[in-house]
N, C-alpha and C positions, 0 to 999 in steps of 0.2 A: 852323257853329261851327268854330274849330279844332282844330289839335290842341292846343294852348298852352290852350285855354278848355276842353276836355273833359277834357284831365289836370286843372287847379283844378277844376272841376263834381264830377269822383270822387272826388278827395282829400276835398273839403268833403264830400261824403256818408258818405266813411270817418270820418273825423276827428270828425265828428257821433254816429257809431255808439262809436268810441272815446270819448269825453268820455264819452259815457253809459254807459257797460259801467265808466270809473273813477268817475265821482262820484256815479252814480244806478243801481246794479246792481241793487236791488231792484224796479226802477219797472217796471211788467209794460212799459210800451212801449217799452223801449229793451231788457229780457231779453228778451221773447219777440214783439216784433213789429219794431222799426227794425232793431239788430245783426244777427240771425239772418236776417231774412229781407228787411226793403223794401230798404234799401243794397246786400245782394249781388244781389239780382235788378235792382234797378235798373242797378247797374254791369254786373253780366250782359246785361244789353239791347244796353248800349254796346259791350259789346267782341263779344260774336256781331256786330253791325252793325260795326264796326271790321274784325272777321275774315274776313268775308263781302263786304264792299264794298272790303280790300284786296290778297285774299292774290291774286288775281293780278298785282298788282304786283309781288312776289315774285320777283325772281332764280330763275334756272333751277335754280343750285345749291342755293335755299332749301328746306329739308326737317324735318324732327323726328326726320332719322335717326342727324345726329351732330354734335357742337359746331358744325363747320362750317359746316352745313346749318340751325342754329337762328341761329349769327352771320349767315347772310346775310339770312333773314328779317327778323330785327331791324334788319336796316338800310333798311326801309324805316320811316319813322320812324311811319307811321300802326299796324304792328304792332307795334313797339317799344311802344308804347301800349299796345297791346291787351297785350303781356305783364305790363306794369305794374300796368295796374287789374286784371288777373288777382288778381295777390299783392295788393291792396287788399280784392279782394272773398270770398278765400277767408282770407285771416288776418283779417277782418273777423267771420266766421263762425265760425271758430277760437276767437277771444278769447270769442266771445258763445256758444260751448260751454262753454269754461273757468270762465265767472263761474256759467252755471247746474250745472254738474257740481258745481264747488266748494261753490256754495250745497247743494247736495242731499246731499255728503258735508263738512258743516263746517268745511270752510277757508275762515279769517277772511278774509275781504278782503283786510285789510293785508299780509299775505303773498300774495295771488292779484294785487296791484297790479305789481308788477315783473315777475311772469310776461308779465301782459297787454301792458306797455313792452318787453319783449323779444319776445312775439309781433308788435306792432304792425311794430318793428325788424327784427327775424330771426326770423318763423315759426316753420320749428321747431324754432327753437333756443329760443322763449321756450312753445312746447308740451314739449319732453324738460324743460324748468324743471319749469314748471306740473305734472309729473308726479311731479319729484322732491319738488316742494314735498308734493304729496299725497301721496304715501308717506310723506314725513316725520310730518307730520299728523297722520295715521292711525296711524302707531306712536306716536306720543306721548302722543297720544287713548287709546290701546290700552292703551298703559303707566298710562295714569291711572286707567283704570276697575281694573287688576289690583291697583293698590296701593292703590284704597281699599276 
């Protein structure tokens, strides 16, 4: 396979896990069996084998010890990859916490659906959402029960 066919292979596995966390959050196999766990471990398969069959390819300067040293890694493009379906597999898991949290402390969907488009997007900028959204929520919820 390529690298051009395993970046499409992980997206369609994420993207699969997405559809289902928006249009089907209550269906047990998309909450607690596809999202949470078959897609990230499946992509997790991919990228240890991506990480392991390339990092000696790796520039001498390539390191995790400072922008530098992760720019140069990423220029080999087989771990360039591998950083990618990283953020696939782990906002993938992310979102598929969000929907069951939410579900477990009563935030509607309808308000957990943009969280989930901004995690899918920007991680954790669409989990700091997701969190505001639930504070909101829950003081309003909170507000409700005092006034009746």
């Amino acid at each position: 396979m390529t690298a051009e066919q395993i970046f499409s292979l992980c997206g369609l596995l994420a993207m699969a896990g997405w559809a289902g966390l928006i249009l089907a959050p209550r269906w047990s196999i998309t909450r607690d069996w596809y999202a949470p766990v078959v897609a990230p471990l499946m992509i997790g398969v991919v990228y240890v084998w991506l990480m392991t069959t390339n990092i000696g390819s790796a520039p001498a300067e390539g390191s995790f010890n400072s922008l530098a040293g992760v720019a140069a890694l990423f220029s080999v493009p087989e771990l360039l990859l591998a950083g990618w379906i990283h953020y696939l597999a782990f906002d993938l898991f992310v979102g598929a916490w969000e929907v069951k949290d939410a579900q477990q402390h009563g935030v509607h969907h309808l308000l957990l659906i943009p969280c989930l488009l901004a995690t899918f997007m920007a991680g954790p900028g669409g989990l700091l959402l997701y969190w505001v959204v639930k504070l909101i929520s829950q003081a309003v919820r909170q507000n409700k029960l005092q006034e009746a």
